[in-house]
C-alpha positions in Angstrom: 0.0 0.0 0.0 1.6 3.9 -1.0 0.7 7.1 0.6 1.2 9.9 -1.6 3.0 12.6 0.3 4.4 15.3 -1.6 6.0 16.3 -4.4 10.0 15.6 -4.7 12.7 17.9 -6.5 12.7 16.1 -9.5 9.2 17.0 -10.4 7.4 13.4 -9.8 5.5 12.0 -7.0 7.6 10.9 -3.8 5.6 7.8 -2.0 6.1 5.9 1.3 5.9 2.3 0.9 3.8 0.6 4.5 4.8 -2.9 5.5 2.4 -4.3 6.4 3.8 -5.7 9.7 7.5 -5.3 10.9 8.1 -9.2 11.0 8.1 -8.2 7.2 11.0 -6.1 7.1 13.9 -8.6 6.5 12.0 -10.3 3.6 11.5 -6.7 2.0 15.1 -6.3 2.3 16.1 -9.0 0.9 13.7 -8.9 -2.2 13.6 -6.1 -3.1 15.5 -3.6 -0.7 17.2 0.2 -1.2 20.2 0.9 -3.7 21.3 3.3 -1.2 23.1 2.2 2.1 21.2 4.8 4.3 17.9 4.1 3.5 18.6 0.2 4.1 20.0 0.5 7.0 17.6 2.3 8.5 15.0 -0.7 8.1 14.8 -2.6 11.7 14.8 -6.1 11.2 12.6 -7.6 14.0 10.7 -10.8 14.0 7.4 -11.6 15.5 4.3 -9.4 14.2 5.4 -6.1 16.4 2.6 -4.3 14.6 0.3 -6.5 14.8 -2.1 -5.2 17.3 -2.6 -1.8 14.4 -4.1 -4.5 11.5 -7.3 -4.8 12.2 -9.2 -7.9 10.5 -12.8 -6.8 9.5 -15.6 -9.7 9.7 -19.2 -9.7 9.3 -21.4 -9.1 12.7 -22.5 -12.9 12.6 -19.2 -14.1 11.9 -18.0 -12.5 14.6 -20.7 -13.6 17.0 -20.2 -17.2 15.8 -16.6 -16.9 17.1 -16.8 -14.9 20.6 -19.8 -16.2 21.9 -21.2 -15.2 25.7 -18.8 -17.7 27.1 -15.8 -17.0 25.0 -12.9 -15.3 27.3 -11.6 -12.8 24.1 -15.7 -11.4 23.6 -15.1 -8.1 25.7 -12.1 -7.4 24.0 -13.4 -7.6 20.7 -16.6 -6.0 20.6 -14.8 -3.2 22.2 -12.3 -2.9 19.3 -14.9 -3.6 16.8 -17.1 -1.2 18.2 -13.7 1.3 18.0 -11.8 0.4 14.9 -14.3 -1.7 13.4 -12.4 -4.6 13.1 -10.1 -7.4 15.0 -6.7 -6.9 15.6 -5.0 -9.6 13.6 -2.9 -11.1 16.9 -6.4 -11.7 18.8 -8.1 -12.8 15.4 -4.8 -15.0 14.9 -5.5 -16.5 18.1 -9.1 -16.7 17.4 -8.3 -19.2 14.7 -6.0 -21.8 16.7 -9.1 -21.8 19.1 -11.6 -22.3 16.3 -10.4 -23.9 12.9 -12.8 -21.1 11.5 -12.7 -21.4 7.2 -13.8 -17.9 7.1 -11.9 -16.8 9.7 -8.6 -18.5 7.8 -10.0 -16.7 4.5 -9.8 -13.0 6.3 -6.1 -13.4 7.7 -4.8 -14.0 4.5 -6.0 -10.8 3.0 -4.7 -6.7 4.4 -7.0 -4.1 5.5 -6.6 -0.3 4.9 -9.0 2.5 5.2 -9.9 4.2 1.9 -9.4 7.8 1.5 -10.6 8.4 -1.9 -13.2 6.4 -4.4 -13.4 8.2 -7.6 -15.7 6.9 -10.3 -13.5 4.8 -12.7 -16.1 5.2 -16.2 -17.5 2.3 -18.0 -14.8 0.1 -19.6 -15.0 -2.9 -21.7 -15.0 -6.4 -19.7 -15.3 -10.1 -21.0 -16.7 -12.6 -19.6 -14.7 -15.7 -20.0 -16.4 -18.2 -17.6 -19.0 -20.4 -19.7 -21.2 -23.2 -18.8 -20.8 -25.2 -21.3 -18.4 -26.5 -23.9 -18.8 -23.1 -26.5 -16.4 -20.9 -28.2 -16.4 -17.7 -27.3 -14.7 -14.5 -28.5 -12.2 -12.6 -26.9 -10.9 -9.1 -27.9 -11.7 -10.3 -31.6 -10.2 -13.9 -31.0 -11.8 -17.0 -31.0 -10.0 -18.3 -28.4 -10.7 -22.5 -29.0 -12.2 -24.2 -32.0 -15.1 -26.3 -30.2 -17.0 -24.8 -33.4 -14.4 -24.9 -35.9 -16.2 -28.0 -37.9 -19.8 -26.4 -37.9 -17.5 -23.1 -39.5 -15.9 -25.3 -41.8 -12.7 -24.3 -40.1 -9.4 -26.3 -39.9 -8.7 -24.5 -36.8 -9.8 -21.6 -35.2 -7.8 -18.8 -33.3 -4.4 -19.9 -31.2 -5.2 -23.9 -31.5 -3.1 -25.9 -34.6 -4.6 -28.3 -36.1 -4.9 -31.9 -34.0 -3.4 -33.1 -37.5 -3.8 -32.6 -41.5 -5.9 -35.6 -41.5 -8.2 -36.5 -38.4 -11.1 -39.3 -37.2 -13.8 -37.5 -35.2 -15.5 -39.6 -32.9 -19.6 -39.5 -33.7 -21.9 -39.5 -30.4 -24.3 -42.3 -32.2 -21.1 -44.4 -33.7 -19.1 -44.4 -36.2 -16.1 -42.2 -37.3 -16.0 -39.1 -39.8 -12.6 -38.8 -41.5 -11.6 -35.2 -42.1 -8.9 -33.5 -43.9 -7.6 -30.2 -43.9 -8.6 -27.9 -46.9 -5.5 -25.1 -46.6 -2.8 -27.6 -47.6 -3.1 -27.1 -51.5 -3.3 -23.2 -50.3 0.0 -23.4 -48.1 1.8 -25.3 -50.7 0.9 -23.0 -53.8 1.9 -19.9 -51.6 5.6 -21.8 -50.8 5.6 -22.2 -54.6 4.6 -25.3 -55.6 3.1 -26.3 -59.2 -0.2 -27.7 -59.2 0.9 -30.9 -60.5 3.4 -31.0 -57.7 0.6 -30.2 -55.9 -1.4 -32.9 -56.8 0.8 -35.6 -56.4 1.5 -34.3 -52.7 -1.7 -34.3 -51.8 -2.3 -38.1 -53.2 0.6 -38.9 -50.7 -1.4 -37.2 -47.9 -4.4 -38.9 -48.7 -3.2 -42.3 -48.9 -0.3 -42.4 -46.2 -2.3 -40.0 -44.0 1.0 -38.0 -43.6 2.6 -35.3 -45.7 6.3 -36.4 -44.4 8.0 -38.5 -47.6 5.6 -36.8 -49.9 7.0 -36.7 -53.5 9.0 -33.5 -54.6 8.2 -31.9 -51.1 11.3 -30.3 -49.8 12.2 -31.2 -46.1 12.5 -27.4 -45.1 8.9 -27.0 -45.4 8.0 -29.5 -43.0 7.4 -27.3 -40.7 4.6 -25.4 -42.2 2.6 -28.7 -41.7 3.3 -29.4 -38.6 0.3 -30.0 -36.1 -0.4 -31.2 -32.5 -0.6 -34.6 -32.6 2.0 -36.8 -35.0 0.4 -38.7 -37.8 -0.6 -42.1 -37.9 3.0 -42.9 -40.2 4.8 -39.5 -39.3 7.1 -38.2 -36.8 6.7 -35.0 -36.8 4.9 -32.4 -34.4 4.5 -29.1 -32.8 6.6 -29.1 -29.4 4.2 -28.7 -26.7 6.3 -25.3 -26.1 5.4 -24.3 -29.2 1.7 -24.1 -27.8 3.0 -22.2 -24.7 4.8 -19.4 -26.4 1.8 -19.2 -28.9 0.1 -17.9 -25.8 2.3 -16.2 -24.8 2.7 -14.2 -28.0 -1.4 -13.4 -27.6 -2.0 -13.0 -23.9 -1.3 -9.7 -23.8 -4.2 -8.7 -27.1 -6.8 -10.7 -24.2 -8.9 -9.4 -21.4 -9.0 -12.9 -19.6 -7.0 -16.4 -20.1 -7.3 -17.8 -23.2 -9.1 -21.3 -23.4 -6.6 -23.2 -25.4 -5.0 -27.0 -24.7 -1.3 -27.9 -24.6 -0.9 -30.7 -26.3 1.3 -33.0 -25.1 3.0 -36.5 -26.4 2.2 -39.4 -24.6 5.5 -40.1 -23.3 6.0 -37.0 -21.8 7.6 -37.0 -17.8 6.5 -35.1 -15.1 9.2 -33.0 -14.9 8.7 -32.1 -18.5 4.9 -31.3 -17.1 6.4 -28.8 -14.4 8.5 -26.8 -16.7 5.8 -26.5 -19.3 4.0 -24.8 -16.4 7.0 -22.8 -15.1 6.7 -21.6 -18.9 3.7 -20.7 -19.2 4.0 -18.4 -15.9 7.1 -16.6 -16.9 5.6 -16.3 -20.2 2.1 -14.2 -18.7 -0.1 -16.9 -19.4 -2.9 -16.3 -16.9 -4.4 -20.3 -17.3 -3.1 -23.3 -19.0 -5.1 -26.9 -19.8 -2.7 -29.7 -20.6 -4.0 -32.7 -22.2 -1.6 -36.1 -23.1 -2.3 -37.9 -26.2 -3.6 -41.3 -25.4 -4.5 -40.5 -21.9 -7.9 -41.4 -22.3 -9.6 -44.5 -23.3 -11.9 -42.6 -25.9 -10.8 -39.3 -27.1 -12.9 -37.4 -29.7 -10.2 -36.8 -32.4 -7.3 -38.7 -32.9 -4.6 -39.4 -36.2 -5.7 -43.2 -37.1 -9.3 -44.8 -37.3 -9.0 -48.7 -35.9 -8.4 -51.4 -38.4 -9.7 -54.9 -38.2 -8.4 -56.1 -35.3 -9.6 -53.0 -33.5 -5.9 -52.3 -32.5 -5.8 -47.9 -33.1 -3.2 -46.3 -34.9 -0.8 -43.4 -34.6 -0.7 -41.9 -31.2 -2.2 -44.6 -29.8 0.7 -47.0 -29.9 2.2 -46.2 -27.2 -0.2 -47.6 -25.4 -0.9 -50.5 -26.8 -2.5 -53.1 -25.0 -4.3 -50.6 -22.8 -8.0 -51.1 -23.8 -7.8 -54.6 -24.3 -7.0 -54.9 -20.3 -9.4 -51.9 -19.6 -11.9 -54.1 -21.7 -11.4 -57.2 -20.0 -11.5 -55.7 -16.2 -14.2 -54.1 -17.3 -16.2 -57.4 -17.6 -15.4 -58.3 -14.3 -15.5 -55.0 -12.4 -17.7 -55.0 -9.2 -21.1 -52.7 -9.6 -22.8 -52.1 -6.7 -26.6 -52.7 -6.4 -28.7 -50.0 -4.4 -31.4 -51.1 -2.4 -34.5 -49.3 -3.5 -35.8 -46.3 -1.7 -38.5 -48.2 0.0 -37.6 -51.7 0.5 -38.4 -54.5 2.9 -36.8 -55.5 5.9 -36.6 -58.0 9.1 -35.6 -56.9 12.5 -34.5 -59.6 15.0 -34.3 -59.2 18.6 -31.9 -61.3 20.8 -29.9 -61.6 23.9 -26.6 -63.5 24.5 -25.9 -63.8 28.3 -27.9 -61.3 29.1 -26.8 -58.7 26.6 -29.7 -57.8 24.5 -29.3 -56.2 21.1 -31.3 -55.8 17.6 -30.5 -56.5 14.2 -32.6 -55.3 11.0 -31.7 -56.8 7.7 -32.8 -54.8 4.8 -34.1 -56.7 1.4 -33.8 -56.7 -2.1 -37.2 -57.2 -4.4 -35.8 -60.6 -4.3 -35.7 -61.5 -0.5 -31.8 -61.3 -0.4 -29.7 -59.2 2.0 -28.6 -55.9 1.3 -27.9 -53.9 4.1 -27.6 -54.7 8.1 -28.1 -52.5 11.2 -27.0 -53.5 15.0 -28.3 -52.0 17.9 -27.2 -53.4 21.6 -28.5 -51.7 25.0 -26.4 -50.0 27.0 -23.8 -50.4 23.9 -21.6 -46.9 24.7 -20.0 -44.3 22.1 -17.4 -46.7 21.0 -19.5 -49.7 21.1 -22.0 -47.9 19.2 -19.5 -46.7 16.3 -17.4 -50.2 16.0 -21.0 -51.7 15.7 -22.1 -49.0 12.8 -18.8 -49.7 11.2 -19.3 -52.8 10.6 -22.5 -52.9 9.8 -21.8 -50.2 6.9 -19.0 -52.5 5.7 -20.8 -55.9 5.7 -23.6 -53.7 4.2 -21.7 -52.2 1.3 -19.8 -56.1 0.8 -23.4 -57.4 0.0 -24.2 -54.6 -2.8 -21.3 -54.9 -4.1 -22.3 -58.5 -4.5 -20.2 -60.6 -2.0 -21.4 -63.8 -0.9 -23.8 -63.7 2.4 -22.6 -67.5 2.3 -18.7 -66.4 2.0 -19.3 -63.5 4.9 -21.2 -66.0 7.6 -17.8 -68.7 6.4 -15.5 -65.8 7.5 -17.6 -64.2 10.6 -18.9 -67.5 12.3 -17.6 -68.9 15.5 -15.9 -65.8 16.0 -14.4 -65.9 20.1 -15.2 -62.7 22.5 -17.4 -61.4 24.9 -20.3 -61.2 25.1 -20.3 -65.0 24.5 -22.9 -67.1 26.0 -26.6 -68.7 26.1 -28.5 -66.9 23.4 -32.4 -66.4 23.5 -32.7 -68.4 20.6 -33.6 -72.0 20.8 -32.1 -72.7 17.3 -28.7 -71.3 18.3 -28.2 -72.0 22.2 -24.8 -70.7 22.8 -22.6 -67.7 21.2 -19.1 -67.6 21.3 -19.6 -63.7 20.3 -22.1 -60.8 18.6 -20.9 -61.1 16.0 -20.7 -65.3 16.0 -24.7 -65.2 16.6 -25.6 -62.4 13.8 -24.0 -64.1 11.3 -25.3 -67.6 12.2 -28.6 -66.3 12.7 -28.5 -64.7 8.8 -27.5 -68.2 7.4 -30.4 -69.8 9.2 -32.8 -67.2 8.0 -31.2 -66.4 4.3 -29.5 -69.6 3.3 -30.1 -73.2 2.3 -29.8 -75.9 4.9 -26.3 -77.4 3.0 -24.8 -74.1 3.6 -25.4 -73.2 7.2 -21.8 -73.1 8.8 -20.3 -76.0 11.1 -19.0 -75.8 13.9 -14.8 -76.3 14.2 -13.3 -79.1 15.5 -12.2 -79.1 18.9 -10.1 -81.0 21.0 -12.8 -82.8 22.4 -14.4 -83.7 19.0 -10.6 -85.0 18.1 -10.7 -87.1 21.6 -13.7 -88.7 20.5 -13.1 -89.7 17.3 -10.0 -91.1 18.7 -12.0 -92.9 21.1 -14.2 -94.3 18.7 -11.5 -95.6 16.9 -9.4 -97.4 20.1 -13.0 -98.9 21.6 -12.9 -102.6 21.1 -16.1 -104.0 18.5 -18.9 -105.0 21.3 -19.9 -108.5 21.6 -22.4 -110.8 23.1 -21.9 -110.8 26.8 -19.9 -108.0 27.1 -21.2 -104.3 27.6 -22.1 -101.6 24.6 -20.3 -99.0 26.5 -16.7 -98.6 27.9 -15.6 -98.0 31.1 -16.5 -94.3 32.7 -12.8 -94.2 33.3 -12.5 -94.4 29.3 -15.5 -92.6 28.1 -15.1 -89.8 25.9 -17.0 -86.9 27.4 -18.3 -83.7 25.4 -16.8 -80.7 27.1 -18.8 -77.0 26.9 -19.0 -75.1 24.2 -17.7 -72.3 25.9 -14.5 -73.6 26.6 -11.5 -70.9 26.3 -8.3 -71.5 24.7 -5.4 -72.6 26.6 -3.5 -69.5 27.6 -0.1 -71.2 26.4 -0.9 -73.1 23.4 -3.9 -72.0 22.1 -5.5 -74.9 21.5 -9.2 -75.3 22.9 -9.5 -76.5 26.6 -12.1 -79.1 28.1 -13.8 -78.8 31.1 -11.9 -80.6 34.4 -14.0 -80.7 37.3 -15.0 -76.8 37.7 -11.9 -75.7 35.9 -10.6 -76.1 32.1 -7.7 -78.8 30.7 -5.5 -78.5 28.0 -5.1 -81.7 26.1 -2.6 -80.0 24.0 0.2 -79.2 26.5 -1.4 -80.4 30.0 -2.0 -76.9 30.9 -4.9 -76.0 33.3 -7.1 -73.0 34.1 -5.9 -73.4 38.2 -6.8 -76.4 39.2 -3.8 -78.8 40.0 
């Protein structure tokens, strides 16, 4: 900001230039400073915003009540210097923001607030608007500054934008492909002096190889003339993709606004080739710049060479060969979710596993299947609550994105923590967890009887088989049964793991055995 404050010897204007805070004062020097070792000198250098408390920040009324409510310690202090000055001073309004995380609030402290002394009446002047809704060309100061229309004009190209190439497919939005050739070759070689027979027999080249490189009786210096932004199908030739920056360049300075034109870039460009194209751009006054990279789509609207019978494209396209065939073929087996209609059928089941009730509503497809799952448990807690809506939303999205309810109740079944006990339900007596009955429940309610899970083997179930095996083949006069001593006993369900191997233990007496490793839950 400059204060005018007099007139100087020479006959000119003298200004002051205002910091705008005095933590500022080494950065000035050192940018842009004094040629004179007086007037640097006499610039403090001081860090910390020392002036701070002078910049006031100015916010809207309900902004500001939004940040210093009643209870806010810094209220007092602000309305008074709003109510003063009009504004916050930017140390309090800087501390206002660690407190708050405020967007708005972040907005205002990057902008500088001065009072205005004079507002004079600028006149009417002529202004473009270059922000458009849609995909249009527009003009600009007498340019056309992109060639979305150039093919409804009959144009080859349009303002700052080459041609994509002399000879072009245009995609068609109901199928199909329009070849299109450019009409000002014949033009640009009769001007460079060619005969028309020469002519001719160019253009035949162009037309049949698609590129005007190797035509015959075309001298190689005037290559250059045809260049365009892509490289044809059999050439190797093409504008640089600086070429396109200092074309701007050259008419940025004839525009009111940026200049809607694309940079056109090969496709095996690197990104540090990327970067300097912008650096470019910036040094060279361009005020926007769109970069596109040939082949970067899977469908682009123009492009050099139209597909030949094995669908393979041509030209630019090469380098990424390959490329739509694995697009194609992922494409085939890429999930798609399935949306539950707005109004939809659903089941809610209560239950209660050792004592802990809880609810969980099922939503339904048109076709009876599982889409989407809620759980509820009493006296669940915050943390409870938000694991349980977690996982509900995950299992939820898994089903319309068309996983398995048979694969998720193989994964989720028999699952071991508390809550784990006797259930409410007579068809599933005992839990091992929540998550163990929900899952259980589902297969019983949404899945055939051959694929409702099993229960895992335990030790016990190994002890009997082995059992079964060692017991001697009954015969007459001798007892059906063995010995209690060498029975094989079913131990609970809700047996724990043995804390040192981690096999499952058996019940022994009122404590728990490990058949594993001898290990016991305290009894000796």
């Amino acid at each position: 900001m400059t204060t005018k404050v007099g007139q100087s010897g020479w006959g000119g204007d003298s200004f002051v230039a205002r910091l705008r805070n005095a933590s500022y004062n080494g950065r000035f020097l050192s940018e842009i400073g004094f040629l004179g070792r007086r007037k640097s000198g006499r610039i403090l250098l001081k860090e910390g915003p020392l002036s701070g408390k002078r910049d006031y920040i100015h916010l809207p009324a309900d902004l500001v009540e939004e940040l210093v409510p009643a209870s806010n310690p810094h209220r007092d202090a602000v309305l008074l210097s709003v109510q003063r000055h009009g504004g916050i001073p930017r140390q309090r309004a800087a501390r206002l923001l660690e407190e708050s995380q405020n967007e708005e609030l972040a907005q205002a402290l990057r902008f500088f607030y001065d009072r205005v002394e004079v507002i004079e009446d600028g006149g009417e002047i002529s202004t473009y608007d270059l922000s458009v809704p849609e995909n249009v060309t527009y003009l600009a100061n007498g340019f056309i500054s992109h060639n979305t229309i150039g093919f409804m004009m009959d144009c080859d190209t349009t303002g700052v934008e080459p041609d994509i190439a002399l000879i072009k497919y245009k995609k068609l939005v109901g199928g199909g492909l329009i070849k299109i050739v450019n009409q000002t070759v014949p033009r640009a070689l009769k001007r460079v002096g060619y005969s028309e027979s020469q002519i001719d027999k160019i253009c035949e080249h162009l037309n049949r190889e698609e590129t005007i490189e190797g035509a015959p009786g075309l001298d190689p210096k005037h290559l250059p003339v045809f260049d365009c932004a892509f490289k044809a199908v059999k050439g190797t030739r093409s504008i640089h993709h600086m070429g396109h920056v200092r074309m701007m360049g050259a008419v940025q300075p004839f525009i009111s606004g940026a200049i809607s034109k694309t940079v056109n870039v090969p496709p095996g460009i690197t990104i540090e080739e990327i970067v300097q194209t912008y650096i470019e751009a910036w040094k060279s006054g361009v005020k926007a710049i769109a970069i596109y990279r040939d082949g970067s789509k899977r469908v682009q609207p123009l492009s050099t060479g139209k597909s030949d019978a094995s669908g393979k494209k041509g030209g630019t396209r090469e380098p990424l060969e390959g490329l739509e065939e694995l697009v194609s073929d992922a494409k085939g087996h890429r999930p798609r979710r399935r949306y539950l209609a707005d109004e939809r059928l659903a089941v809610t089941h209560k239950f209660s596993i050792a004592g802990h009730d809880g609810y969980l509503t099922v939503g339904l497809y048109e076709d009876g299947k599982p889409g989407e799952i809620f759980i509820v448990m009493s006296k669940e807690g915050t943390v409870i609550s938000g694991l349980l809506d977690a996982f509900a939303t995950a299992i939820s999205l898994a089903l319309q994105y068309g996983v398995p309810l048979e694969a998720l109740v193989k994964k989720f079944s028999h699952m071991r923590f508390e809550p784990a006990g006797i259930t409410s339900n007579p068809q599933i007596r005992f839990a091992q967890s929540i998550l163990d009955y929900l899952f259980r429940w589902m297969a019983l309610k949404f899945l055939p009887a051959d694929k409702q899970p099993t229960p895992p083997a335990t030790v016990t179930d190994l002890a009997a088989k082995e059992a079964d095996v060692t017991r001697p083949t009954p015969t007459e006069g001798t007892a059906s049964t063995l010995e209690p001593s060498r029975q094989a006993f079913q131990g609970q369900v809700d047996a724990p793991p043995c804390p040192d191997c981690g096999a499952m233990m058996v019940r022994s007496g009122s404590c728990y055995k490990c058949f594993n490793c001898g290990a016991t839950s305290g009894c000796s």
